[in-house]
C-alpha positions in Angstrom: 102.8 81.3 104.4 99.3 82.3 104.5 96.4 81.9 101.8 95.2 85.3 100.5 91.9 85.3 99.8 89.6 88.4 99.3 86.2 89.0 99.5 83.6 89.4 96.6 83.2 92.8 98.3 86.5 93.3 98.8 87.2 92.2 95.1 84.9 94.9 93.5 85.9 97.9 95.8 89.4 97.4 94.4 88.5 97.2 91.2 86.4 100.0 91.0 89.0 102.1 92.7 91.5 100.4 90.1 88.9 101.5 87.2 88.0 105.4 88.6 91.6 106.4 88.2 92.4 105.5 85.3 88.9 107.3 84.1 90.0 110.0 86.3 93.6 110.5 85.7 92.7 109.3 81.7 96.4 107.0 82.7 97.2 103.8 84.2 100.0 104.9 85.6 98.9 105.1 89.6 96.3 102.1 89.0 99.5 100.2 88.0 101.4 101.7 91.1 98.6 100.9 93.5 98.6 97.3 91.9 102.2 96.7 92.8 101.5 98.3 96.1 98.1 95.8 96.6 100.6 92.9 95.5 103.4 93.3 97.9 101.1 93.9 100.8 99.9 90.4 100.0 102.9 89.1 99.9 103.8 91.1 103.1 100.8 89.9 105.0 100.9 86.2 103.6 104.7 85.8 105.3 103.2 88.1 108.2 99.8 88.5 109.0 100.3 89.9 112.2 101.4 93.0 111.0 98.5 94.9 110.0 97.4 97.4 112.8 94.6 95.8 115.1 91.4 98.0 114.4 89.8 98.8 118.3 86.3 98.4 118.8 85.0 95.2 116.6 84.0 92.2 117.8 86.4 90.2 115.2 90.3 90.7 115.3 90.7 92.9 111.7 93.6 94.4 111.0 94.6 97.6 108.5 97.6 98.3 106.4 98.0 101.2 104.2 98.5 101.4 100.5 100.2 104.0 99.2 99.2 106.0 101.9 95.8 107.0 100.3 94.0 103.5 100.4 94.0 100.5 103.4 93.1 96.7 102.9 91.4 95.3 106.1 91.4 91.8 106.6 91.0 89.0 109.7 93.2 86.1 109.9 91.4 82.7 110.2 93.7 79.7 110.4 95.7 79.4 107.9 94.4 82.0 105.6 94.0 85.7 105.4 90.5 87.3 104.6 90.3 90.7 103.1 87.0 91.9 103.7 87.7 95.7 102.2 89.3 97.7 100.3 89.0 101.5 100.9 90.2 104.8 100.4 91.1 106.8 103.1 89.4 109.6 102.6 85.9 107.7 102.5 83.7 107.7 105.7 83.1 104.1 106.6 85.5 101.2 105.6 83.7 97.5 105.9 
């Protein structure tokens, strides 16, 4: 298994997104469901980092997988631990 570790950047992107719909939907509900989503994908990519899709065109190996269709996490693998270096809603222009 691999360590999870995200980055301070990567930390306050989530919560922010985790915070704006709860203002926005004036619920919890899908902040809890993209929690749950956010934790299994860490689980997922602790047991197989590997299986994130291989982003083209930078100079380090990241890799993207999708959260609830309407977010992705992108992260590197170095060693024994995986680095997630964003988190980002799809619909956004740039991502890290």
């Amino acid at each position: 298994m691999f360590k999870i570790k995200w980055t301070p950047e990567a930390e306050t992107l989530y919560f922010e997104t985790i915070e704006y719909w709860i203002n926005h939907n004036k619920s919890n509900n899908y902040s809890l469901k993209i929690i749950a989503e956010v934790e299994r994908k860490e689980k997922l990519i602790s047991a197989n980092p590997f299986i994130g899709a291989l982003i083209f065109g930078t100079k380090e190996q990241i890799r993207r997988v999708l959260i609830l269709e309407n977010f992705s996490i992108y992260y590197r693998i170095k060693e024994t631990t995986v680095e997630i270096l964003s988190f980002w809603a799809n619909k956004k222009d740039r991502r890290f």
